[in-house]
C-alpha positions in Angstrom: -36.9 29.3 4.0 -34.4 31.9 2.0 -31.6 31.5 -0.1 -30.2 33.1 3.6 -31.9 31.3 6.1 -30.2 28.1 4.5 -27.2 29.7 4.5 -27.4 30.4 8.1 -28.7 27.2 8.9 -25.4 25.5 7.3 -23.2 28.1 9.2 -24.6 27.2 12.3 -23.9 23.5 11.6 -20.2 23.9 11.0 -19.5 25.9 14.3 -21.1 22.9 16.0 -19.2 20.3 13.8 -15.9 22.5 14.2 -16.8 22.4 18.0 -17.2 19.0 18.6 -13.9 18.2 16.6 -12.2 20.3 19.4 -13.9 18.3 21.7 -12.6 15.6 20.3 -9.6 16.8 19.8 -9.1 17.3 23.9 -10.1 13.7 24.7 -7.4 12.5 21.9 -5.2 14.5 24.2 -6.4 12.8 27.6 -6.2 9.5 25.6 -2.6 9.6 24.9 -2.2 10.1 28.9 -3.8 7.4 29.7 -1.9 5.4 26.8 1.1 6.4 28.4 -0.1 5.4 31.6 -1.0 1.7 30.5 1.8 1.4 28.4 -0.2 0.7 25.4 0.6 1.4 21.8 -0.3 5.3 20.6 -1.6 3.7 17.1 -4.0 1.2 16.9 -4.6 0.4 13.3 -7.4 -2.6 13.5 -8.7 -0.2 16.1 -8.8 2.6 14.1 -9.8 0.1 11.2 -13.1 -0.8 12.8 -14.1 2.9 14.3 -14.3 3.7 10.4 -16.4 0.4 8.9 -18.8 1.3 11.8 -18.9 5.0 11.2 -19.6 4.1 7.0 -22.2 1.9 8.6 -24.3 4.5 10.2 -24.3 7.1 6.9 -27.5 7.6 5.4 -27.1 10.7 3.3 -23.4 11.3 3.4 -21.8 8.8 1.0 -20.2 5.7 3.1 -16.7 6.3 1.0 -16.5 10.2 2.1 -17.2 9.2 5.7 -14.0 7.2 5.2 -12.1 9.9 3.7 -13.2 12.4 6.2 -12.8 10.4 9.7 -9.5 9.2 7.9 -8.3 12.6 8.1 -10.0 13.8 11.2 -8.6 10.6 13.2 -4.9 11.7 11.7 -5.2 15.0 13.1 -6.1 13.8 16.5 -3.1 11.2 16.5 -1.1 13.7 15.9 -1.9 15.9 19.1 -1.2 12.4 20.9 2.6 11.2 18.9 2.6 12.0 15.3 3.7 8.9 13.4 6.4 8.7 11.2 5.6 6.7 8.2 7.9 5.6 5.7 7.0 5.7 1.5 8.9 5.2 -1.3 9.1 8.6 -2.5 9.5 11.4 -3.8 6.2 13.0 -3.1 3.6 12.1 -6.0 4.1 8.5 -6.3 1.5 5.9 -5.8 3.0 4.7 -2.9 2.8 8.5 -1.4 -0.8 8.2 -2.3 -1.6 5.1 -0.7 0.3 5.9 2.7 -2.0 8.8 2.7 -4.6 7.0 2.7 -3.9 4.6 5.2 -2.5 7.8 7.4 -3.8 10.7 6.7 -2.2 13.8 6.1 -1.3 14.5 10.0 1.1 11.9 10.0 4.9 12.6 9.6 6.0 11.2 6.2 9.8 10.1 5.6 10.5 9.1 2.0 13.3 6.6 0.6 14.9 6.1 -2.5 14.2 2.8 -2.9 12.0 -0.2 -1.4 14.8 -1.5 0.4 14.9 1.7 2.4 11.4 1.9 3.0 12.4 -1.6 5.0 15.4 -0.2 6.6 13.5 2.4 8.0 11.4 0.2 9.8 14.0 -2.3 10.9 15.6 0.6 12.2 12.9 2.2 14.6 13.6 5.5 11.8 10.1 5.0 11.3 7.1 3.2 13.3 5.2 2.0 9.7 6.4 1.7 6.3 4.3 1.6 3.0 5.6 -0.5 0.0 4.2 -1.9 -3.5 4.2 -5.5 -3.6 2.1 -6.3 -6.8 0.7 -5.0 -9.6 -2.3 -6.9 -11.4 -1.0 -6.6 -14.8 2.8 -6.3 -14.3 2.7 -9.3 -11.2 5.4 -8.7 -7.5 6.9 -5.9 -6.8 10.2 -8.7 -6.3 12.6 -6.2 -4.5 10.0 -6.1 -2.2 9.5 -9.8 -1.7 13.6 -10.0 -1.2 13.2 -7.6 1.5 10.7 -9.5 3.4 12.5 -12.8 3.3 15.6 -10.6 5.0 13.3 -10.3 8.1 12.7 -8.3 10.9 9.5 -6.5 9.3 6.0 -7.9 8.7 2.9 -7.3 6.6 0.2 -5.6 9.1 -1.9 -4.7 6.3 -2.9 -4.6 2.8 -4.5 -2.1 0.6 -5.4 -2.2 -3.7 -5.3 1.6 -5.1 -6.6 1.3 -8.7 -3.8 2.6 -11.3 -4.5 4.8 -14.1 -1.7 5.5 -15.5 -1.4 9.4 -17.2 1.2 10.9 -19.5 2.7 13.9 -18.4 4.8 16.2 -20.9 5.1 20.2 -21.4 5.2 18.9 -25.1 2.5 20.4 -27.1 2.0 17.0 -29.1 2.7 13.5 -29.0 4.9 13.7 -31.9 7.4 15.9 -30.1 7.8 13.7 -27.2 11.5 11.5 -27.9 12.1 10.5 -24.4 9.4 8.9 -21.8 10.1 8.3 -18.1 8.9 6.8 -15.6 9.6 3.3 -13.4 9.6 0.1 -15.1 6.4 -1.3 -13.8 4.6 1.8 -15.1 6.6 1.1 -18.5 5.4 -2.5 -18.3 1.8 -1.3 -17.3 1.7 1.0 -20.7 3.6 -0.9 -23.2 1.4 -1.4 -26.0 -0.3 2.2 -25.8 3.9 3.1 -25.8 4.2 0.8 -28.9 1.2 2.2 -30.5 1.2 5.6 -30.0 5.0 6.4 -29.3 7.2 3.7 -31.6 10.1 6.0 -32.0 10.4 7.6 -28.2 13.5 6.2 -26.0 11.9 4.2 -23.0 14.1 5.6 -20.1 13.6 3.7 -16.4 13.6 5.9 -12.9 13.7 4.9 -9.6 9.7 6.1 -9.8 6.9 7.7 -11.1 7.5 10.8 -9.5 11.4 11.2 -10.2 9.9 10.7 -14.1 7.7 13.8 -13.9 11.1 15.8 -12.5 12.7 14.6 -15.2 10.1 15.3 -18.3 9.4 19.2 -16.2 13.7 19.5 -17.8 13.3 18.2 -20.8 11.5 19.8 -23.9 10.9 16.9 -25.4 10.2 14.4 -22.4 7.6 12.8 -21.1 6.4 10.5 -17.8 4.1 8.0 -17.3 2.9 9.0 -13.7 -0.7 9.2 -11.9 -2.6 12.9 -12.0 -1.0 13.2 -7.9 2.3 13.7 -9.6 1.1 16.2 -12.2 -0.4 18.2 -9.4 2.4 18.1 -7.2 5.2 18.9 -9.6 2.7 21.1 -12.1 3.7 19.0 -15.5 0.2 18.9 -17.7 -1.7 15.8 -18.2 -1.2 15.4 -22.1 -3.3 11.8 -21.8 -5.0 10.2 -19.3 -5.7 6.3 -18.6 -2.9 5.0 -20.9 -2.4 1.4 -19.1 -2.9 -1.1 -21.5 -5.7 -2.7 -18.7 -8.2 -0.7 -17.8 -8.8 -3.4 -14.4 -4.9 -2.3 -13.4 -4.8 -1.7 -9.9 -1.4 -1.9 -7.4 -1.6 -4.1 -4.0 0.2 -2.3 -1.3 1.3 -3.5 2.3 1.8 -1.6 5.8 4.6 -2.7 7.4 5.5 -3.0 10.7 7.9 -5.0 13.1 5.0 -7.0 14.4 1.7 -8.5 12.6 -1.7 -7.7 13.3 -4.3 -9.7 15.7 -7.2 -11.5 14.5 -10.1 -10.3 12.7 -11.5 -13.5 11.7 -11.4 -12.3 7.5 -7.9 -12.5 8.0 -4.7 -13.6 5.6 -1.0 -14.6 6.0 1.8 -14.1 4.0 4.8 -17.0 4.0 7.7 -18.4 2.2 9.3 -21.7 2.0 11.8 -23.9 0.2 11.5 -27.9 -0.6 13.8 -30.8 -0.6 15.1 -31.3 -4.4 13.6 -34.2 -5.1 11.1 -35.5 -7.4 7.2 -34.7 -6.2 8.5 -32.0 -3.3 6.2 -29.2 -3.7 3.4 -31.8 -4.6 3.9 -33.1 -1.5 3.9 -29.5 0.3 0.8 -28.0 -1.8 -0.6 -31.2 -0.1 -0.1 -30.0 3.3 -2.8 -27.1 3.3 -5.2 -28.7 1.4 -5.5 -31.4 4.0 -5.1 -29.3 6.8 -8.5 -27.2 5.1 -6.6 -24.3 4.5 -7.1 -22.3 0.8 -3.8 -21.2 -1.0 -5.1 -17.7 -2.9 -1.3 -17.0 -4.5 2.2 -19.2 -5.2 4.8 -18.0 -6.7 8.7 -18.6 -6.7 11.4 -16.8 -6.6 15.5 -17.6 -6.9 16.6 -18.0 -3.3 19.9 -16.0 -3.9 21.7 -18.8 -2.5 23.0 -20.6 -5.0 21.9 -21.3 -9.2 19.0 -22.5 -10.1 17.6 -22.9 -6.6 14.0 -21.4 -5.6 11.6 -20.5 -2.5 8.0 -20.4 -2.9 6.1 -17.1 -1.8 2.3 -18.0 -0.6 -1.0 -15.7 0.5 -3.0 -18.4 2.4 -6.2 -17.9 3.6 -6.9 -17.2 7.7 -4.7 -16.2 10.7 -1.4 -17.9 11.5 -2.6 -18.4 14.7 -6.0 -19.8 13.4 -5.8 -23.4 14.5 -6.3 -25.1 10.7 -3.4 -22.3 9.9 -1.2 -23.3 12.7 -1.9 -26.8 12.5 -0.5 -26.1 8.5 2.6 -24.1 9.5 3.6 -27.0 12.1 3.2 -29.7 9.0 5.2 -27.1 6.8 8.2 -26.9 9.3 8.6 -30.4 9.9 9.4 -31.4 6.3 10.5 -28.0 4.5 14.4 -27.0 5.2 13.1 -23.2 4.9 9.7 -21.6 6.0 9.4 -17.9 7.1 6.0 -16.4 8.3 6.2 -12.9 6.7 2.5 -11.4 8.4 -0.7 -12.4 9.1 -3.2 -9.3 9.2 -7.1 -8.0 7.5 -8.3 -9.4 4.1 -8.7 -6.3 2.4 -12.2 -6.1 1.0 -13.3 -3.3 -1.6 -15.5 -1.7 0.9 -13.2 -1.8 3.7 
């Protein structure tokens, strides 16, 4: 065959592939009818979840990741023929947590950023938004804590959970380090590149902003700025990548959560969230820890927190293993009630899992 028969060949491919995305476009349509009908939900993200692990399955040729990537989008463009979603971020545009609602969305979906984490929550409490998308900890840096205080205030829950490797980029229209005085960016970026900072930039003024992205507006002002941001932000606010991978951990990657005012069903590879206070008294989280190793269940992640209630006082944030409704779980939980003066399930929902 010619350079032209190929050619053709691949031409004739795409009009079938663009054909049988309009097909699939109309039975989207006829879906969300028959949705409304039933009275079921127009988003189904375990649903939608498990149509793309079994599509990655089935790739031979085509790489298992881009299958993801492209049903991701073509499954966001459908949704929104049915009821475009609104999705909640912590913005502006260009941030990490823009990029990882994206890739839990799509572009299709409607995206409504807040100023701050606490917003993001609002928004959801609220009905402004049907999902929101939040940082809750970083590998190197450890919780995101505004965003543990607004899961202990209730009324949303972690649905899901997804890890977006960080690298971390310095962004300046300076023409060298050495004429860089000022460097922006969010403090858990800061924290990420503090000894590259030290090293490489002793004398420059460390300047915190609410994020990454409102860093690069601020270095695209300033002559002699700079921000630590990811390449996202240099492309979407055109300030030039001066250095790239400047985190002082090469392994740094940022743990985000869906959130949503109801938890997710059971997979079986499952993992809940909780907190919980103890009784001051000598042995009282001993006693507590006790509680899911005899009920079988594995604690992955402790850590506390003050309680905001009154000095010195703490609760105890935990990632356990399994569903809450998983009887070893529940059985746990019920122990947990009975004998702590505080315990607050915060979401049970999908291990996430490299390949998932």
């Amino acid at each position: 065959m010619s350079l032209k028969d190929f050619r053709a060949r691949i031409d004739a491919l795409d009009d079938q592939i663009v054909a049988l995305l309009d097909e699939r476009t109309r039975v989207a349509g006829e879906l969300a009818v028959a949705k409304r009908a039933e009275q079921a939900p127009t988003y189904d993200p375990e649903r939608e979840r498990d149509v793309l692990d079994r599509l990655a399955r089935r790739a031979a040729s085509f790489p298992p990741d881009a299958v993801r990537a492209v049903y991701r989008e073509i499954m966001s463009a459908c949704l929104s023929v049915q009821q475009p979603i609104r999705v909640a971020f912590l913005g502006p545009p260009g941030t990490f947590t823009h990029a990882a609602a994206r890739t839990l969305f799509g572009i299709a979906a409607q995206y409504s950023e807040a100023a701050t984490i606490e917003g993001v929550f609002d928004a959801v409490r609220k009905g402004d938004a049907l999902y929101g998308v939040s940082p809750i900890e970083n590998s190197t840096e450890g919780p995101v804590t505004h965003a543990l205080d607004a899961l202990v205030q209730g009324g949303v829950y972690i649905r899901r959970e997804l890890v977006v490797d960080v690298d971390q980029c310095l962004l300046s229209s300076a023409p060298t380090l050495t004429a860089i005085e000022r460097v922006f960016s969010h403090p858990q970026a800061l924290g990420q590149c503090r000894t590259w900072l030290a090293r490489n930039l002793p004398g420059a003024q460390l300047v915190q902003t609410s994020s990454t992205a409102g860093a690069v507006r601020e270095a695209a002002a300033d002559a002699h700025g700079a921000a630590i941001a990811g390449r996202v932000a240099a492309e979407v606010y055109g300030v030039p990548v001066l250095r790239e991978k400047i985190q002082d951990h090469p392994e740094n990657a940022t743990r985000f959560v869906m959130l949503a005012t109801e938890d997710a069903p059971r997979t079986g590879d499952d993992k809940t969230t909780l907190v919980f206070s103890v009784k001051d008294e000598r042995g009282a989280l001993r006693r507590v820890l006790g509680i899911f190793d005899d009920a079988g269940v594995n604690l992955s992640r402790i850590e506390s927190r003050p309680s905001q209630k009154k000095a010195w006082d703490y609760i105890f944030f935990a990632d356990v293993e399994g569903h809450r409704l998983d009887p070893h779980v529940a059985g746990a939980l019920e122990t947990l009630r009975a004998r702590c003066p505080m315990v607050k399930e915060l979401g049970s929902y999908p291990r996430w899992r490299p390949s998932a």
